[in-house]
N, CA and C atoms as a LAMMPS dump frame, in Angstrom:
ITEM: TIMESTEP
0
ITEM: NUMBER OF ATOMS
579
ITEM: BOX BOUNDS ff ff ff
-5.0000000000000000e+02 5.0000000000000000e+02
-5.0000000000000000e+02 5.0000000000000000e+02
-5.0000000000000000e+02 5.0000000000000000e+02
ITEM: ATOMS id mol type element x y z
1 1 1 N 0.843 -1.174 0
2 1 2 C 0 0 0
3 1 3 C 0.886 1.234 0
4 2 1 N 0.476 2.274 -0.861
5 2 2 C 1.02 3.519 -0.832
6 2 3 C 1.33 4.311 0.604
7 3 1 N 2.427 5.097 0.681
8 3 2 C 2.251 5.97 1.981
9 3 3 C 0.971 6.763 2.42
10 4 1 N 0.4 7.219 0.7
11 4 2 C -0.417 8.309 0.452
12 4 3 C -2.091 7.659 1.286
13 5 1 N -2.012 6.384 0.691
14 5 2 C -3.222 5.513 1.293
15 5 3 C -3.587 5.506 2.499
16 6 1 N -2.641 4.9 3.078
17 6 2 C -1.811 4.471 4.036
18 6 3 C -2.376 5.647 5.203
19 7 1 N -2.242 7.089 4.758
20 7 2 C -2.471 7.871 5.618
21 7 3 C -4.107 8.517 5.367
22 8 1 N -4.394 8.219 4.247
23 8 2 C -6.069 8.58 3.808
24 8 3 C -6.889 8.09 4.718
25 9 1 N -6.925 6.245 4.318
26 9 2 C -8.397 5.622 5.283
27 9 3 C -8.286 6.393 6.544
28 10 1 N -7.31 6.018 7.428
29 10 2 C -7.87 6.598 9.096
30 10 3 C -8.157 8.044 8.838
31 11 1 N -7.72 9.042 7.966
32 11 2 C -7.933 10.258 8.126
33 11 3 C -9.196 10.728 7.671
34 12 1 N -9.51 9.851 6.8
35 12 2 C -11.723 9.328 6.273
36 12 3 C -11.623 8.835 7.219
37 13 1 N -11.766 8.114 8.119
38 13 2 C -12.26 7.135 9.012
39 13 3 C -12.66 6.157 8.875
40 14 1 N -11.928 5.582 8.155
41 14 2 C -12.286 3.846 7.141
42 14 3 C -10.871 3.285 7.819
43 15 1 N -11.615 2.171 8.142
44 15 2 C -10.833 0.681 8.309
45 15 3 C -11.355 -0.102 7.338
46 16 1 N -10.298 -0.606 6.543
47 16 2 C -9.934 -1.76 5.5
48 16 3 C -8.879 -2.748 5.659
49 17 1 N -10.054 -3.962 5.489
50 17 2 C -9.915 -4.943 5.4
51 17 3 C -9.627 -5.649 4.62
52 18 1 N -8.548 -6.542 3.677
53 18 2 C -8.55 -7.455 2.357
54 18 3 C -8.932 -8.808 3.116
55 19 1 N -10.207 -9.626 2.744
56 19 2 C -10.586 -11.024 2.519
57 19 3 C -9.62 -11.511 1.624
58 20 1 N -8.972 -13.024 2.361
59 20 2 C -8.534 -14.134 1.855
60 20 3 C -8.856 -15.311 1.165
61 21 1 N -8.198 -16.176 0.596
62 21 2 C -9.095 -17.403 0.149
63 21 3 C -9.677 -17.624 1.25
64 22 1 N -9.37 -17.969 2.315
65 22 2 C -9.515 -18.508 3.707
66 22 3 C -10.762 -17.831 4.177
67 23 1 N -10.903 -17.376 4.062
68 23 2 C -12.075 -16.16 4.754
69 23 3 C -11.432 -15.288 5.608
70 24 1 N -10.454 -15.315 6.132
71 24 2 C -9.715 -13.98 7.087
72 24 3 C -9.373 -12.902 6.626
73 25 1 N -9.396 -11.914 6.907
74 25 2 C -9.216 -10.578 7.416
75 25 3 C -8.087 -9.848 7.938
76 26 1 N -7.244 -8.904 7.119
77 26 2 C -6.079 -8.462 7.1
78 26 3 C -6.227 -7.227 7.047
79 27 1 N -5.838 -6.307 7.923
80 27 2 C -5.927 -4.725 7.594
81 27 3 C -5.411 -4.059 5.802
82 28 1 N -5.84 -3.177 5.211
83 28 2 C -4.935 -2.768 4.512
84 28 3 C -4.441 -1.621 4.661
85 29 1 N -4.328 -1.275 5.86
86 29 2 C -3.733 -0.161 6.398
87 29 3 C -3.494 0.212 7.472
88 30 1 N -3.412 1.491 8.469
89 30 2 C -3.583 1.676 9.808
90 30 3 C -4.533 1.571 10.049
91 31 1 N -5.229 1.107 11.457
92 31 2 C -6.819 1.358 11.611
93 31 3 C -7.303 3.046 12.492
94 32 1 N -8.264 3.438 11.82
95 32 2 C -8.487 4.547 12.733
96 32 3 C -8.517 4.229 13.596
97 33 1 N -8.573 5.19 14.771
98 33 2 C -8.608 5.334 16.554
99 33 3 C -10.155 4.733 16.911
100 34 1 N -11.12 5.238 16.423
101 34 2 C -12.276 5.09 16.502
102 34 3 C -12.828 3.106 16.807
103 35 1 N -11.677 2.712 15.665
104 35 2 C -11.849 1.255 15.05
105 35 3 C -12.118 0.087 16.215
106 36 1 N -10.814 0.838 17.064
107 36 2 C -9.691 0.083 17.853
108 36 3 C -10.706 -0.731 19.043
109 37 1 N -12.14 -0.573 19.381
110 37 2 C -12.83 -1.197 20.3
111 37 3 C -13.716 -2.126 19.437
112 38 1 N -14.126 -2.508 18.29
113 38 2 C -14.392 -3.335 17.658
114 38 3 C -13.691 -4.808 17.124
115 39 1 N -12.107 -4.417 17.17
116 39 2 C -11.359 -5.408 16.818
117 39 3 C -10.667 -6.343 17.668
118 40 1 N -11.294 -6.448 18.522
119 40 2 C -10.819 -7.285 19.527
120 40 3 C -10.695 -8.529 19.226
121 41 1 N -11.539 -9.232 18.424
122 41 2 C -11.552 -10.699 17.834
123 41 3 C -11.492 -10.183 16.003
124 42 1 N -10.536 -10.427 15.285
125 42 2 C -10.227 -9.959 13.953
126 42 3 C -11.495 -11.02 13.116
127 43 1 N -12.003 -11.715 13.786
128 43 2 C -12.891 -12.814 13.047
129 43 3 C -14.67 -11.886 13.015
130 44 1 N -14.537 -10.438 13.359
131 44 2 C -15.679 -9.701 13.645
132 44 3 C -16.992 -10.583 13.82
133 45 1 N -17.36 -11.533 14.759
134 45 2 C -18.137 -11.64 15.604
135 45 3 C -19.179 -10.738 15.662
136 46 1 N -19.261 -9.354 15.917
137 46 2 C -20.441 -8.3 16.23
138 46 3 C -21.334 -8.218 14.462
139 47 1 N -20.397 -8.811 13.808
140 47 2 C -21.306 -8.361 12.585
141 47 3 C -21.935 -9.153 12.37
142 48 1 N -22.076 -10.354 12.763
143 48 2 C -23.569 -11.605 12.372
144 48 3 C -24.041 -11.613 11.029
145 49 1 N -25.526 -11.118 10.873
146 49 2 C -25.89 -11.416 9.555
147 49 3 C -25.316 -10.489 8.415
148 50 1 N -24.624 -9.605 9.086
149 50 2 C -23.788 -9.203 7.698
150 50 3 C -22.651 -9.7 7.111
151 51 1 N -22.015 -10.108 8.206
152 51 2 C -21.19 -10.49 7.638
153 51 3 C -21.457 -11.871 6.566
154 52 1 N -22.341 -12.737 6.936
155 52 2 C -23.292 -13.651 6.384
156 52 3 C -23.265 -13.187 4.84
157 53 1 N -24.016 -12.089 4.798
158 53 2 C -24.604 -11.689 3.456
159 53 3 C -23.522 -10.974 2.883
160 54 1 N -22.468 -10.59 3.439
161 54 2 C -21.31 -10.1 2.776
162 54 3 C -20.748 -11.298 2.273
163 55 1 N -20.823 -12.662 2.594
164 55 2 C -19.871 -13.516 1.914
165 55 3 C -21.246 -14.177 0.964
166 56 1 N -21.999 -14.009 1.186
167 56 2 C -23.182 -14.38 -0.119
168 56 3 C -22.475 -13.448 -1.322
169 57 1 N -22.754 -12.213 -1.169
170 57 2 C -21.92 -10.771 -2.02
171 57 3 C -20.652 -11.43 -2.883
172 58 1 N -20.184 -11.924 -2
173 58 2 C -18.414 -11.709 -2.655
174 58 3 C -18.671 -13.24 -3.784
175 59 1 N -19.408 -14.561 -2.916
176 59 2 C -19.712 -15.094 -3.812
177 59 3 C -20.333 -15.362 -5.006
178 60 1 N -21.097 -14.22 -4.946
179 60 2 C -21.532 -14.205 -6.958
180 60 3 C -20.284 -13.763 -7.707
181 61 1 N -19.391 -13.357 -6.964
182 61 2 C -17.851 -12.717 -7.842
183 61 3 C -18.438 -11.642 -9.348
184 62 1 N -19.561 -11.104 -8.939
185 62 2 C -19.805 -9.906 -9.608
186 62 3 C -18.92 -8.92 -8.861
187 63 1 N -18.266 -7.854 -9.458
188 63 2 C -17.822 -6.559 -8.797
189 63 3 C -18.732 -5.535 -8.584
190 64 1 N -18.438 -4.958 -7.477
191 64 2 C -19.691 -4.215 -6.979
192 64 3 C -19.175 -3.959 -5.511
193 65 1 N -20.455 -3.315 -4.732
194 65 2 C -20.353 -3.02 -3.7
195 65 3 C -21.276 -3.214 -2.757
196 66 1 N -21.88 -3.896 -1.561
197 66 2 C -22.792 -3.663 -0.917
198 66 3 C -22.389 -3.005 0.487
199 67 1 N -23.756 -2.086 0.885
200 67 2 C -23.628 -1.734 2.083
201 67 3 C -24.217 -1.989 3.334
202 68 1 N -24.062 -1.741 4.505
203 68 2 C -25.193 -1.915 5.54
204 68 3 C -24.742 -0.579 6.503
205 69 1 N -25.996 -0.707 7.569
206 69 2 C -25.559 0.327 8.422
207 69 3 C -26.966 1.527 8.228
208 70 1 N -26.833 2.42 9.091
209 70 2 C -25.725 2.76 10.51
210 70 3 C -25.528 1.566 11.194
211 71 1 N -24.849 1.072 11.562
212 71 2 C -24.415 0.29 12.877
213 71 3 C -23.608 1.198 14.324
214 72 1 N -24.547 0.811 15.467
215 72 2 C -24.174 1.817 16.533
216 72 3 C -23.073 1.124 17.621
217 73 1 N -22.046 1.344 17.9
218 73 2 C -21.351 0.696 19.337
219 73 3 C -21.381 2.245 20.117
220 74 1 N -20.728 1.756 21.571
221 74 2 C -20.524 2.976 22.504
222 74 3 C -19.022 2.845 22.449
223 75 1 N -18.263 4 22.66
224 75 2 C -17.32 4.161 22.779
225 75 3 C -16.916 3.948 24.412
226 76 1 N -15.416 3.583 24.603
227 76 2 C -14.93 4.204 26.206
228 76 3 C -15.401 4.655 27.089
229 77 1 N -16.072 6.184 26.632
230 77 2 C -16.683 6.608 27.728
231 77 3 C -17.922 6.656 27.849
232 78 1 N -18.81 5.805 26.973
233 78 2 C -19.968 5.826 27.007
234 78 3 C -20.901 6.32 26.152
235 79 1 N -20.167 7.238 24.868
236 79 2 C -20.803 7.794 23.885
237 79 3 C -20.949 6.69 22.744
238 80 1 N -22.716 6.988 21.877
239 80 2 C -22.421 6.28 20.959
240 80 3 C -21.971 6.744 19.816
241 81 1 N -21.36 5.641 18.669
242 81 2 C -20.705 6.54 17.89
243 81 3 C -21.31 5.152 16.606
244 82 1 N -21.928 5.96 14.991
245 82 2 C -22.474 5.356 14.092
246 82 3 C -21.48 4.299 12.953
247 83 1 N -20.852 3.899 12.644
248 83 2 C -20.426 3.504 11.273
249 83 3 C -21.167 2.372 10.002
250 84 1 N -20.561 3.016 9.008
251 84 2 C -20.897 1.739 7.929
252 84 3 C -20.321 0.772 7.887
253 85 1 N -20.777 -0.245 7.047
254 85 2 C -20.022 -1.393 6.99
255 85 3 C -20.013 -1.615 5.325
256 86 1 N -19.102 -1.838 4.555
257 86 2 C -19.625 -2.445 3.143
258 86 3 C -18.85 -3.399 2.409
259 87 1 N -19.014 -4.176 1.849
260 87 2 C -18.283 -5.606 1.195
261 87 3 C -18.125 -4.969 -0.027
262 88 1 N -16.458 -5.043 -0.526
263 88 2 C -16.701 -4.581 -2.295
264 88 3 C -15.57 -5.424 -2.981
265 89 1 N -16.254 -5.467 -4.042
266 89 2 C -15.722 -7.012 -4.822
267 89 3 C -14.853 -5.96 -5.958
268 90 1 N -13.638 -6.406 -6.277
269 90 2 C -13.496 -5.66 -7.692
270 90 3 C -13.099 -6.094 -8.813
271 91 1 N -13.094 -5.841 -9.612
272 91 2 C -12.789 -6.842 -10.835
273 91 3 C -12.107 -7.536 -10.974
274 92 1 N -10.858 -7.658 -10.263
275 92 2 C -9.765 -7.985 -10.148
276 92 3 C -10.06 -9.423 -9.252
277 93 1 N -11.436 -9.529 -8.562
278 93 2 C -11.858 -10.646 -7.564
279 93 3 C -11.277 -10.315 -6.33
280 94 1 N -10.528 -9.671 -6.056
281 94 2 C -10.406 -9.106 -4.69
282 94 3 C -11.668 -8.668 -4.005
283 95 1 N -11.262 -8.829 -2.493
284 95 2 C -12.68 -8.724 -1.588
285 95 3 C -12.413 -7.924 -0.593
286 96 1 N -13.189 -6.891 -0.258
287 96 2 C -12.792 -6.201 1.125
288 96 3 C -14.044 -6.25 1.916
289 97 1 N -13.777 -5.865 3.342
290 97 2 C -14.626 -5.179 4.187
291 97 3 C -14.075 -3.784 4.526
292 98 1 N -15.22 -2.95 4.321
293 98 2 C -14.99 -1.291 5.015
294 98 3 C -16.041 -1.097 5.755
295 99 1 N -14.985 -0.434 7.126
296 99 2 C -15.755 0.087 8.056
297 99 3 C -15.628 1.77 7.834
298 100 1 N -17.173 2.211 7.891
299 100 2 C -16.732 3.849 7.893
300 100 3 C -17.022 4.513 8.869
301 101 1 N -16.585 5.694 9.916
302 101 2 C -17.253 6.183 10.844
303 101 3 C -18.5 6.788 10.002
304 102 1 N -19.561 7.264 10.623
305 102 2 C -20.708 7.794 9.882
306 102 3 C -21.133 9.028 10.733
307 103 1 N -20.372 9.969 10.254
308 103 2 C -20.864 11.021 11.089
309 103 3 C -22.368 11.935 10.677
310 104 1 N -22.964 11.527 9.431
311 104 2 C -24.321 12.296 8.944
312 104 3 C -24.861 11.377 9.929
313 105 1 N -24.807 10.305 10.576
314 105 2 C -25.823 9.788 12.013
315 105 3 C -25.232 10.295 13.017
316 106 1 N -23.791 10.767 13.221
317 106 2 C -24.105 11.93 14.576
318 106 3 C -24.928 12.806 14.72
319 107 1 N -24.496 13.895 13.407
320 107 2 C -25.529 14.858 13.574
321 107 3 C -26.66 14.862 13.624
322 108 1 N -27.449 13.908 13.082
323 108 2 C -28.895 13.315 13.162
324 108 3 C -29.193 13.186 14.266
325 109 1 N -28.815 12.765 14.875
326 109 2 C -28.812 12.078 16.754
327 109 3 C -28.346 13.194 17.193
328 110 1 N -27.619 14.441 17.268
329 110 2 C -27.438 15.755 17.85
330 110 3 C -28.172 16.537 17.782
331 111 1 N -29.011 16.871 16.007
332 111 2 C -30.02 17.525 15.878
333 111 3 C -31.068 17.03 16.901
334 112 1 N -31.552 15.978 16.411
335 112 2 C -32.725 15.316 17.037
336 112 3 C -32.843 15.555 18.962
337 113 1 N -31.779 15.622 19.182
338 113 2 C -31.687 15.442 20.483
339 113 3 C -31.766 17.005 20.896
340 114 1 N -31.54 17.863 20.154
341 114 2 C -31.887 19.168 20.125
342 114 3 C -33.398 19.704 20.56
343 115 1 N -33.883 19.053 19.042
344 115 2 C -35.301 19.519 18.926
345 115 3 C -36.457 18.924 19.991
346 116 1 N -35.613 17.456 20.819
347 116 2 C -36.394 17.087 22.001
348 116 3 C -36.267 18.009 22.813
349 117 1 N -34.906 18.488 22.867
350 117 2 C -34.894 19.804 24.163
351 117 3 C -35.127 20.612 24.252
352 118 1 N -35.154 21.062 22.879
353 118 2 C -35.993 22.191 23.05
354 118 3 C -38.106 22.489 23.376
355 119 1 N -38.12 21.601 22.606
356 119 2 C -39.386 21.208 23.001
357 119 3 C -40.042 21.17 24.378
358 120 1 N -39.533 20.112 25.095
359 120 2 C -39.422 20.285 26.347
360 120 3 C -39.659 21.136 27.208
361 121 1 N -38.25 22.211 26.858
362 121 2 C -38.358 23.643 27.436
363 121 3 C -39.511 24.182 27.457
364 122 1 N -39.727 24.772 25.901
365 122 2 C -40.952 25.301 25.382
366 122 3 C -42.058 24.846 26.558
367 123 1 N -42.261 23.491 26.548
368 123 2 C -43.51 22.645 26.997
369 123 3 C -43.483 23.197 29.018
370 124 1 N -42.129 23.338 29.292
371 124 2 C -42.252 23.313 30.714
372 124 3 C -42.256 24.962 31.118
373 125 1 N -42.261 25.668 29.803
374 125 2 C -42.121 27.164 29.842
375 125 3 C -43.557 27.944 30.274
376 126 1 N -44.072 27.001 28.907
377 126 2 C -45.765 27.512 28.755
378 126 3 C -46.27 28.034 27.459
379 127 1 N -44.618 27.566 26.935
380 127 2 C -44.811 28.634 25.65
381 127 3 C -45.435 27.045 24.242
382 128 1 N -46.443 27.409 23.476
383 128 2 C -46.859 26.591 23.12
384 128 3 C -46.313 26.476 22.234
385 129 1 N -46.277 24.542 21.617
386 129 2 C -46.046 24.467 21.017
387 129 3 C -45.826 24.881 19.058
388 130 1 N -45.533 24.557 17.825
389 130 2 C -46.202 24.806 16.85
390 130 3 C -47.305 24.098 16.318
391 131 1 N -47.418 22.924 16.95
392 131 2 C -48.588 22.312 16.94
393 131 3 C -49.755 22.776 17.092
394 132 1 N -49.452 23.078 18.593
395 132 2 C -50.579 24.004 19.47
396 132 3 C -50.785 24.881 18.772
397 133 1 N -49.867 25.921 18.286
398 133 2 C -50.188 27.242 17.708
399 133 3 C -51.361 26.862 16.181
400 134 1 N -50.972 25.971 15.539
401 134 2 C -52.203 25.744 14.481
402 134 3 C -53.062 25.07 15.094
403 135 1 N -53.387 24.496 15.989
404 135 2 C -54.122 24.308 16.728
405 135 3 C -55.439 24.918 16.912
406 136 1 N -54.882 26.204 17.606
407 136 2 C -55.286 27.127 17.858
408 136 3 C -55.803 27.778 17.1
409 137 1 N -55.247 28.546 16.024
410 137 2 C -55.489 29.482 14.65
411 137 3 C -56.36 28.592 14.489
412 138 1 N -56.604 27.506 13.905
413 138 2 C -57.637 26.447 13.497
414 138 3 C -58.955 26.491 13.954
415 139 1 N -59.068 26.358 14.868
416 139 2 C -60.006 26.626 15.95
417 139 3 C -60.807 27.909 15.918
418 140 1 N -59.682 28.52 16.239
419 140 2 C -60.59 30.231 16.22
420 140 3 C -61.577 30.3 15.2
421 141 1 N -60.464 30.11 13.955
422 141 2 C -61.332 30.433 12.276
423 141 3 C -62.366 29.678 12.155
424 142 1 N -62.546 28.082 12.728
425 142 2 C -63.53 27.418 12.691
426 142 3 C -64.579 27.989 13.42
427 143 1 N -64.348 28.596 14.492
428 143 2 C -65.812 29.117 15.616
429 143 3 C -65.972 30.479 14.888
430 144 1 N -65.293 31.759 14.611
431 144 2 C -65.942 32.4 13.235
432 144 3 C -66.692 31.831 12.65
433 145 1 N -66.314 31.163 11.574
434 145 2 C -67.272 30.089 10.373
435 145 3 C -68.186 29.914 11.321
436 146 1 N -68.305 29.576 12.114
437 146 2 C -69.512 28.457 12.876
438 146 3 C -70.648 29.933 13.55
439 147 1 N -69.59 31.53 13.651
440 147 2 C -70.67 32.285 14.272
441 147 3 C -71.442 33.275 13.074
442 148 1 N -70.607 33.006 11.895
443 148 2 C -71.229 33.811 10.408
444 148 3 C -72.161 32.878 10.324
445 149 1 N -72.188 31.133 10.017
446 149 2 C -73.343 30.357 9.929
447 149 3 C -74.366 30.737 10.571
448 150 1 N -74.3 30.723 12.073
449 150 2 C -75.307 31.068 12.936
450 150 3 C -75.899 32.487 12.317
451 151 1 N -75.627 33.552 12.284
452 151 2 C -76.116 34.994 11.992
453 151 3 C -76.862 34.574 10.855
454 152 1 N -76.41 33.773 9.711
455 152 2 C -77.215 33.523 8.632
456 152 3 C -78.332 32.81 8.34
457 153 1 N -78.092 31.666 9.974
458 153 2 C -79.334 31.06 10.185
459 153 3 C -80.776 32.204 10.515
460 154 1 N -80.293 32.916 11.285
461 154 2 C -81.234 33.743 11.723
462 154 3 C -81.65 34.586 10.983
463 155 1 N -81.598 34.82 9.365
464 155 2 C -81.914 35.224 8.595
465 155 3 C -83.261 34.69 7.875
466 156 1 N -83.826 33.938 8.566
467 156 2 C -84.875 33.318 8.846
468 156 3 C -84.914 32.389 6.983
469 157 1 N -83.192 31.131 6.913
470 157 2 C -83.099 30.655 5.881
471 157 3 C -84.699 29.533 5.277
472 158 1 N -84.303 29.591 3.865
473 158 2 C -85.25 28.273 3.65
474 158 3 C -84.833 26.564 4.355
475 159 1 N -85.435 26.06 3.646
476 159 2 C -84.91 24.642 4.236
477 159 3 C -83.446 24.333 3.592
478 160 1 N -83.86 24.546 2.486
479 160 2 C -82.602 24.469 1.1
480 160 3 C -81.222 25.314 2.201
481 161 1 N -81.398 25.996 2.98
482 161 2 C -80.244 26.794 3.153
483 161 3 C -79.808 26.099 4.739
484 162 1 N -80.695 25.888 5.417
485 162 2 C -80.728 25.067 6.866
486 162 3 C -80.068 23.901 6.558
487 163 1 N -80.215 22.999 5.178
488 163 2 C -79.65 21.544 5.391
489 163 3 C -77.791 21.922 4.295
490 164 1 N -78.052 22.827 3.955
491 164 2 C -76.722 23.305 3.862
492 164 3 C -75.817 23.971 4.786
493 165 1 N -76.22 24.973 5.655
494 165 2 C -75.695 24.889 6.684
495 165 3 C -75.83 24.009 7.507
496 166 1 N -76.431 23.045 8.353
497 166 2 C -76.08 21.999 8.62
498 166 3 C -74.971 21.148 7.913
499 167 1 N -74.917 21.153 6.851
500 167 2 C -73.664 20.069 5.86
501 167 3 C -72.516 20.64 6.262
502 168 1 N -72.896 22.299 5.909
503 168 2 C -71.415 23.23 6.09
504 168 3 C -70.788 22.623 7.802
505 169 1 N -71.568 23.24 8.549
506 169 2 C -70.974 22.788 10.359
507 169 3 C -70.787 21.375 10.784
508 170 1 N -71.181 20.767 10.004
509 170 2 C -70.52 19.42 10.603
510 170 3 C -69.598 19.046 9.954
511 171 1 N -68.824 19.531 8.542
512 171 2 C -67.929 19.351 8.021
513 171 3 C -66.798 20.14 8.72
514 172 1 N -67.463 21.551 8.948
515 172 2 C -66.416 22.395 9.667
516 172 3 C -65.81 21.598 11.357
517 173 1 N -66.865 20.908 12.082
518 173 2 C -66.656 20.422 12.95
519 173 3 C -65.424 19.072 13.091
520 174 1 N -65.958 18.347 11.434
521 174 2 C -65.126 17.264 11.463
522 174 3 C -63.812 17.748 11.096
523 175 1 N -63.18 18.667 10.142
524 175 2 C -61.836 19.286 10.192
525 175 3 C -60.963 19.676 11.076
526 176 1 N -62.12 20.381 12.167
527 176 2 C -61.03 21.081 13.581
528 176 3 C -60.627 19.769 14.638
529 177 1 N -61.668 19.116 14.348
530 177 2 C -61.38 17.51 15.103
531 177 3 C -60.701 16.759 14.717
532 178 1 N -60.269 16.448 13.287
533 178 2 C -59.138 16.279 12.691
534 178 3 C -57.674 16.702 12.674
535 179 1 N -57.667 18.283 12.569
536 179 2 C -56.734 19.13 13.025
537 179 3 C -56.205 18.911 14.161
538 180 1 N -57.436 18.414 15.685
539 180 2 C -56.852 18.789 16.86
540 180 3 C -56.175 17.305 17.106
541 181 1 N -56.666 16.228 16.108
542 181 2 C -55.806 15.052 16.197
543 181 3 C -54.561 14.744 16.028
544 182 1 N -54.646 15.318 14.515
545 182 2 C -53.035 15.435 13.878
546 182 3 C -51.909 16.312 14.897
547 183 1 N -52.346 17.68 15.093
548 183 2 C -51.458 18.472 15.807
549 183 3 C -51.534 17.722 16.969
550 184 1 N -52.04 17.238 18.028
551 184 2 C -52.257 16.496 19.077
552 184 3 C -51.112 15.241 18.61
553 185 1 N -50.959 14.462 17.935
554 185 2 C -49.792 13.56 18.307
555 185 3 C -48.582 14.041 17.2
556 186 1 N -48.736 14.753 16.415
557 186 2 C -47.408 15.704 16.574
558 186 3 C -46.862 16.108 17.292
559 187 1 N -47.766 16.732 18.254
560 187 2 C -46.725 17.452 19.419
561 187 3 C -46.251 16.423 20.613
562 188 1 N -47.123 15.115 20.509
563 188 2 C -46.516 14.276 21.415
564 188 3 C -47.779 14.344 22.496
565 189 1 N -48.396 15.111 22.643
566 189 2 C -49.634 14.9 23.549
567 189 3 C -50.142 13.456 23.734
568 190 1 N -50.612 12.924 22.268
569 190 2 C -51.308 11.965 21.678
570 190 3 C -52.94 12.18 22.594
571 191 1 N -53.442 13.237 22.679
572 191 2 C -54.543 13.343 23.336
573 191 3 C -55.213 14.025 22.005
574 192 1 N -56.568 13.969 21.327
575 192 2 C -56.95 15.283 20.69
576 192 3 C -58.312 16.153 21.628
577 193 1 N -58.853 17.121 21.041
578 193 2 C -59.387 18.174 21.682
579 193 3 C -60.991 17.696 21.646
């Protein structure tokens, strides 16, 4: 392997592996830092059915690539941390395994863990949700609608206009009840109004 290589994978955060006739597993390079609590048994054990279906892969001896993943371990101190895994065959019939760190599932899991907290806050603040807030707007505009109907009832309608407003308010009724469902387990309530 090149020096140039050599210093790439760990600096991507790929550990590579070359498959043998044998089925074993040989670095083809340094392993990242990250790697170093996975490899405890070089026969990777933690990967089960992938590794399974990675040697299905290599045996059609098509070139190609398959992937799997996120796959999650905890690190040292307790953090988890995401990587890929992928089997790639190349024309040449050579076989690898790559491990990649996967950091677009950190940030996913950072964001996410964000928008729970913030939420939260919001929720223990008083300040309502955006759920709540269409919720709300929803609502209002519906009891308008529902107090222009009324004024028009009293316009002393025909029947023709009574069983249309009737159609109109119970449709209007079934929307805001709808509304208060959807926004209701959006926001996590799972209660509606």
């Amino acid at each position: 392997m090149s020096d140039d290589l050599s210093a790439l994978l760990p600096a991507l955060d790929i550990a590579a592996f070359r498959r043998n006739a044998e089925g074993a597993f040989s670095p083809v390079g340094p392993l990242p830092g990250w790697f170093g609590r996975l490899v405890e048994d070089p026969t990777f054990p933690f990967l089960g059915h992938v590794l399974e279906e990675a040697v299905q892969f290599w045996t059609h001896g098509a070139a190609g690539r398959r992937e799997w993943g996120p796959s999650v371990e905890v690190n040292e101190v307790g953090r988890e941390f995401h990587y890929r895994i992928a089997a790639v065959a190349t024309p040449a019939g050579e076989e690898y395994l790559i491990f990649q760190l996967d950091p677009g599932s950190e940030r996913l899991r950072d964001t996410l863990q964000t928008v729970r907290q913030r939420a939260l806050e919001a929720e223990m603040s008083g300040v309502p949700s955006p759920a709540a807030a269409v919720r709300s707007e929803v609502r209002q505009k519906g009891e308008e609608i529902h107090e222009l109907l009324r004024r028009l009832l009293g316009t002393a309608p025909t029947e023709a206009q009574f069983q249309l407003w009737s159609t109109i308010s119970a449709s209007l009724d079934n929307l805001m009840d709808r509304v208060d469902a959807l926004t209701s387990r959006d926001s996590g309530s799972g209660t509606a109004r």
